[in-house]
C-alpha positions as a Markdown table, in Angstrom:
| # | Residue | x | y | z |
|---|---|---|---|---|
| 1 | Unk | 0.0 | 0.0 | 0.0 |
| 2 | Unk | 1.5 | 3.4 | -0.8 |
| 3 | Unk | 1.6 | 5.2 | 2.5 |
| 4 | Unk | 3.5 | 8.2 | 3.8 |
| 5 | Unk | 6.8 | 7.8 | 4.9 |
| 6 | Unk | 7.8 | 7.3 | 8.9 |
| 7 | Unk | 8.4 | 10.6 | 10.5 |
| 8 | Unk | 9.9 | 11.2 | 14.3 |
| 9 | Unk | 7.6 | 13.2 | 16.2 |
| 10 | Unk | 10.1 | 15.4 | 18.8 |
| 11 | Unk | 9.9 | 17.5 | 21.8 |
| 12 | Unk | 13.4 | 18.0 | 23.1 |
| 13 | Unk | 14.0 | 19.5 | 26.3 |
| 14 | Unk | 17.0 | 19.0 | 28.2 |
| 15 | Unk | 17.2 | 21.6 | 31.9 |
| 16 | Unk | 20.4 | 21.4 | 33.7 |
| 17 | Unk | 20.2 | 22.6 | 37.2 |
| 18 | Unk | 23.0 | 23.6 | 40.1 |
| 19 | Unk | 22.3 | 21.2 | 43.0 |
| 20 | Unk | 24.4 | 20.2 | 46.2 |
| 21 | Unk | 27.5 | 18.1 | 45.8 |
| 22 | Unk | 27.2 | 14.8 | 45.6 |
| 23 | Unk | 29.2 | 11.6 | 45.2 |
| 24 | Unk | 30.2 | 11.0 | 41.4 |
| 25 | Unk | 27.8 | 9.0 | 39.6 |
| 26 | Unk | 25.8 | 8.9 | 36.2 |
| 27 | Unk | 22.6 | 7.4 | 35.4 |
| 28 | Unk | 20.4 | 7.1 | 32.1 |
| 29 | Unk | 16.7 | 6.7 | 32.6 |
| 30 | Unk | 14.7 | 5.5 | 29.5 |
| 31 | Unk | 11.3 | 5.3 | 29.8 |
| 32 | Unk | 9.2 | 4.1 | 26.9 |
| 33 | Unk | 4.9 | 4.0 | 26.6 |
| 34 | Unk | 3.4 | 2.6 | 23.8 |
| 35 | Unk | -0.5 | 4.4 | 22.3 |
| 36 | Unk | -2.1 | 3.2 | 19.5 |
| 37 | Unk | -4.7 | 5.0 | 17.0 |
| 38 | Unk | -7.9 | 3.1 | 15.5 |
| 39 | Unk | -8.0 | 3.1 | 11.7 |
| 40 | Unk | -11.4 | 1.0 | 10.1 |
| 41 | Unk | -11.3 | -0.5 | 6.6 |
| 42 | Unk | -12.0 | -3.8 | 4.6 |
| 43 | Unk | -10.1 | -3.0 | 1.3 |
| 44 | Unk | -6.0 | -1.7 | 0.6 |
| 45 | Unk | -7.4 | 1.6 | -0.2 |
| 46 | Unk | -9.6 | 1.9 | 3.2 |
| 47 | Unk | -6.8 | 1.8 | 5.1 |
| 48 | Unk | -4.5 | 3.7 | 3.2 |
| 49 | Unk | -7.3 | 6.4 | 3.7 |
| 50 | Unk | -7.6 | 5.7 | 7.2 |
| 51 | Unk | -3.8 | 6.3 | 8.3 |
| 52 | Unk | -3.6 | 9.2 | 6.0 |
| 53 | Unk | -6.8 | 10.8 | 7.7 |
| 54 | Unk | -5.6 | 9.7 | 11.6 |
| 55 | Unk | -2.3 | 9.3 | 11.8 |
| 56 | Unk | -0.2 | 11.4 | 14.1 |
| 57 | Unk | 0.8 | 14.3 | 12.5 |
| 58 | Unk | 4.8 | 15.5 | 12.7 |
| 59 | Unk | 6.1 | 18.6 | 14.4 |
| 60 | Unk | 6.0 | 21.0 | 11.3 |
| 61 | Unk | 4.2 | 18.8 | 9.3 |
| 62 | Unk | 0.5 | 18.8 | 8.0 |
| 63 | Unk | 0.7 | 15.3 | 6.9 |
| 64 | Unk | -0.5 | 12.2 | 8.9 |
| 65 | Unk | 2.2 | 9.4 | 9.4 |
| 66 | Unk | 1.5 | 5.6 | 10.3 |
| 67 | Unk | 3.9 | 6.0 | 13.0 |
| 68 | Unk | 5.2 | 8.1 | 15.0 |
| 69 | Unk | 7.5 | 8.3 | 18.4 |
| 70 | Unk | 7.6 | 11.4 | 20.4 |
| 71 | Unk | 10.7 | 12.1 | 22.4 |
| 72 | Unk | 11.6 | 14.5 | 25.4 |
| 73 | Unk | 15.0 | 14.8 | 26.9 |
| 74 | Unk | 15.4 | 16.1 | 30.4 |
| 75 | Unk | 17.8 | 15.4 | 33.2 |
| 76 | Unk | 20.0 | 17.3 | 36.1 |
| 77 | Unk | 24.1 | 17.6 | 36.8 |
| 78 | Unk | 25.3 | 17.7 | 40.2 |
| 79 | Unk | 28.3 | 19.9 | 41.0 |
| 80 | Unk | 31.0 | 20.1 | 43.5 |
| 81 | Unk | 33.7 | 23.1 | 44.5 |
| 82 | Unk | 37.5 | 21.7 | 45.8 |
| 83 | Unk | 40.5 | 23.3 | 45.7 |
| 84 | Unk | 38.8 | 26.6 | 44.4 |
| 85 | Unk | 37.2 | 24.8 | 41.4 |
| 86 | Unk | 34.0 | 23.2 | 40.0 |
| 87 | Unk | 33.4 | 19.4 | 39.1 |
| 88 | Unk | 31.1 | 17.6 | 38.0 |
| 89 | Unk | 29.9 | 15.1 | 40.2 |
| 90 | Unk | 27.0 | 13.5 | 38.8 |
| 91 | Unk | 24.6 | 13.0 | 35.5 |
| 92 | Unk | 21.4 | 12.2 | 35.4 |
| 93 | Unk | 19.3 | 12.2 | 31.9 |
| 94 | Unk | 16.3 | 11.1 | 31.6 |
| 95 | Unk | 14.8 | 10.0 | 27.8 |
| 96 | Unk | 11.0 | 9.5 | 27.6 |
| 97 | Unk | 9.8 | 8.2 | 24.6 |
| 98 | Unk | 6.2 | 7.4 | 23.3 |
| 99 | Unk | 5.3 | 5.1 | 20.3 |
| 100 | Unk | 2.3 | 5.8 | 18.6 |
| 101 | Unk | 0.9 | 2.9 | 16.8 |
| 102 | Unk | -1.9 | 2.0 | 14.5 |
| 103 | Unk | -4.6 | -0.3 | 15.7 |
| 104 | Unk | -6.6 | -1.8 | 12.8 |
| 105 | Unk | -10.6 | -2.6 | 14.1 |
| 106 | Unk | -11.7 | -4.4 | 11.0 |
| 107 | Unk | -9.7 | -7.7 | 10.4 |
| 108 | Unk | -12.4 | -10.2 | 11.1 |
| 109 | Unk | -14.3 | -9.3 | 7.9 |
| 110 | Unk | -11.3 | -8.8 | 5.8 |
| 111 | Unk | -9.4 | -11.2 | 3.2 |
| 112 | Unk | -6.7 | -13.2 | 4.5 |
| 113 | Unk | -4.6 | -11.6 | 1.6 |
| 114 | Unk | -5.3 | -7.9 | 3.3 |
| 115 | Unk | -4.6 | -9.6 | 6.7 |
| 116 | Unk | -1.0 | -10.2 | 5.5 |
| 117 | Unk | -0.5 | -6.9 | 4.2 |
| 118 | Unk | -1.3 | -5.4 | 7.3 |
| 119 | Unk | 0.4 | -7.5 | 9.4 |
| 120 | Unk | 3.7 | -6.9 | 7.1 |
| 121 | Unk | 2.8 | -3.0 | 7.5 |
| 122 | Unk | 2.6 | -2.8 | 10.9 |
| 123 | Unk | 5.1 | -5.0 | 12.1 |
| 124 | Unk | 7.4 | -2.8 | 9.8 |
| 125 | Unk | 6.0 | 0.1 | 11.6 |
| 126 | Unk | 6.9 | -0.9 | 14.4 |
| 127 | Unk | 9.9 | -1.4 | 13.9 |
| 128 | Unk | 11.0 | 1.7 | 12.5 |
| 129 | Unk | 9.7 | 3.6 | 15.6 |
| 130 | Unk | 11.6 | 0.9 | 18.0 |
| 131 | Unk | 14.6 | 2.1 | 16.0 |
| 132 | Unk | 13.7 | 5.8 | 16.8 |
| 133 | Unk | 13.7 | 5.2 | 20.7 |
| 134 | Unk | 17.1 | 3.0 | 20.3 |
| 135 | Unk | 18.8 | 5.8 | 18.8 |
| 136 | Unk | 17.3 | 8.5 | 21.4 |
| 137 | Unk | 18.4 | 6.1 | 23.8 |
| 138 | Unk | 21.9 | 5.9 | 22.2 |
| 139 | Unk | 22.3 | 9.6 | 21.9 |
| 140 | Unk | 21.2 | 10.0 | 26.0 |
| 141 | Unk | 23.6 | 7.6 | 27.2 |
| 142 | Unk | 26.5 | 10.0 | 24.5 |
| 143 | Unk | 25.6 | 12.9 | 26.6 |
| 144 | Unk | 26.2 | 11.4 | 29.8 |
| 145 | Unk | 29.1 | 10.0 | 29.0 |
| 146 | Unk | 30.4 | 13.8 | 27.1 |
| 147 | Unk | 29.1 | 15.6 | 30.3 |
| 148 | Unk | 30.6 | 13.9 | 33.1 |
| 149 | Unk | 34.0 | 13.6 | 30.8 |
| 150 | Unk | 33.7 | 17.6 | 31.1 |
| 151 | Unk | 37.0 | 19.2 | 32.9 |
| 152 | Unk | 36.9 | 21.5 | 36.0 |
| 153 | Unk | 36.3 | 25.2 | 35.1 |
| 154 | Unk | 37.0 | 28.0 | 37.9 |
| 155 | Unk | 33.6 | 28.2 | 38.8 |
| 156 | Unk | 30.1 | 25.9 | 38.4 |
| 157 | Unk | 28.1 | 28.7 | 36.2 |
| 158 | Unk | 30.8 | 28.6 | 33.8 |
| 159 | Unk | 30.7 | 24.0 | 34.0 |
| 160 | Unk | 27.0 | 24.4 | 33.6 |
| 161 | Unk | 27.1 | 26.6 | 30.7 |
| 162 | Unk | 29.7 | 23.9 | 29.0 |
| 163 | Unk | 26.8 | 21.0 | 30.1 |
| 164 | Unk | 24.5 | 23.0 | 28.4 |
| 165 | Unk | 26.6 | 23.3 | 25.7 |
| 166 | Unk | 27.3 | 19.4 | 25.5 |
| 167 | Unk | 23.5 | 19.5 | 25.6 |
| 168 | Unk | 22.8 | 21.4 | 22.9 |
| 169 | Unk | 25.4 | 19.8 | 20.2 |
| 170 | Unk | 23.8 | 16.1 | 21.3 |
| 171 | Unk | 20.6 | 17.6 | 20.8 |
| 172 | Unk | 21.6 | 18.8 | 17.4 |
| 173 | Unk | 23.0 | 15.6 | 16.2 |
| 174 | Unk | 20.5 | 13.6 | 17.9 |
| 175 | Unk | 18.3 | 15.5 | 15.4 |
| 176 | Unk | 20.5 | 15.2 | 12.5 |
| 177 | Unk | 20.5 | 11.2 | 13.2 |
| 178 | Unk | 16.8 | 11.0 | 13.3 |
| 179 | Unk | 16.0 | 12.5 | 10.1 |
| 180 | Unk | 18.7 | 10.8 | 8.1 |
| 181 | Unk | 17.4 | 7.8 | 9.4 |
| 182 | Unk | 14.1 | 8.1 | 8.3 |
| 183 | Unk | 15.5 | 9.7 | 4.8 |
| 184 | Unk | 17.2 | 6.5 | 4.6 |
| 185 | Unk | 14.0 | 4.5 | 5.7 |
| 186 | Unk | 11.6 | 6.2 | 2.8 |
| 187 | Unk | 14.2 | 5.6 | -0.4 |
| 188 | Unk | 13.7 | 1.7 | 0.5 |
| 189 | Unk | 10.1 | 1.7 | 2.1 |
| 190 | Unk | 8.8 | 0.3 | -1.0 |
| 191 | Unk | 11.6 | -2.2 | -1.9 |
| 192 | Unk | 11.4 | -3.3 | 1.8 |
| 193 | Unk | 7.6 | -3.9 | 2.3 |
| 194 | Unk | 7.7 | -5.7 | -0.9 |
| 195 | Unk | 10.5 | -8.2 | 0.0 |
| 196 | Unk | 8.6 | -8.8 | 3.9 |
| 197 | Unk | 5.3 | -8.8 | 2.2 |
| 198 | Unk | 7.1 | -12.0 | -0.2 |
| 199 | Unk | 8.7 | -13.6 | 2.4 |
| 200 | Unk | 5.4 | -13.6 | 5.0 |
| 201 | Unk | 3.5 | -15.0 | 2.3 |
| 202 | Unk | 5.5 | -17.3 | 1.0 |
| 203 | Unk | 6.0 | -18.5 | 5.3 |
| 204 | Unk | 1.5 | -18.5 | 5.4 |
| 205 | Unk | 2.0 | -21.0 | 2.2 |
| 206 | Unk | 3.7 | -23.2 | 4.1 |
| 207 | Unk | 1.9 | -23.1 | 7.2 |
């Protein structure tokens, strides 16, 4: 079925704040929820409609999507003074992400041919937005790593403006990941659903 491409869905926030000392330590906290959309239909075209007329729409965007995944950094730094300079003493960030999902109502009185398809679709769909969260997830655990790698500076507003910093280039190519992925993801959507679409069928003949 020809349907949009996957788009990412983001909300990026990432708040640094200047807290007590405390013992060294850094932490990544991925949190992932799953919500699904209902799409009705009996024929290809019915739920090609469907996801084009409910699918989530992306940030900038006045299309609908089959998927999406909405993401939201956030996440503290602790600081500590010795010696007449500022450390960082501990990370925390803090990746929520949400995978929204297509739910199709009408299966029972569809072919078994269109109950391939879909199942090919959204197990592809799926997919794709799993991929999203793995690579918010990779890019959270990078700016841990980058801020608590951060040298002393003579005072902890001028460390917090270099974790904010850190912050803001992760951000950036966090970002930059994101959409080249799903640039990559749309050249070989049709390629790709053909070859799963062959294979799943071929794997039902069998059964």
């Amino acid at each position: 079925m020809p349907l949009a491409s996957h788009k990412i869905r983001l909300s990026c926030t990432f708040l640094l704040a200047l807290c007590m000392p405390g013992m060294a330590d850094a932490e990544v906290v991925a949190r992932k929820s799953i919500s699904y959309f209902d799409i009705k239909g009996t024929t290809a075209d019915e739920l090609d409609a469907a996801l084009n007329e409910r699918g989530p729409l992306a940030m900038g965007s006045s299309s609908h999507h089959p998927g999406a995944t909405r993401i939201r950094f956030g996440g503290n730094a602790t600081y500590s003074e010795a010696n007449g300079r500022c450390y960082i003493s501990g990370v925390k960030v803090t990746v929520e992400t949400e995978i929204i999902l297509p739910r199709w109502r009408d299966r029972r009185g569809a072919s078994k041919q269109l109950s391939i398809i879909w199942d090919t679709l959204s197990a592809d769909i799926r997919r794709h937005e799993d991929r999203h969260v793995e690579i918010a997830r990779q890019h959270a655990r990078q700016m841990e790593k980058l801020i608590l790698a951060l040298p002393s500076a003579n005072d902890c507003d001028a460390l917090q403006d270099k974790a904010n910093e850190v912050t803001t280039r992760e951000t950036e190519r966090h970002d930059a990941d994101q959409a080249r992925f799903d640039r990559i993801e749309a050249i070989n959507f049709q390629n790709r659903l053909q070859r799963l679409l062959y294979y799943r069928t071929q794997k039902n003949g069998r059964q």
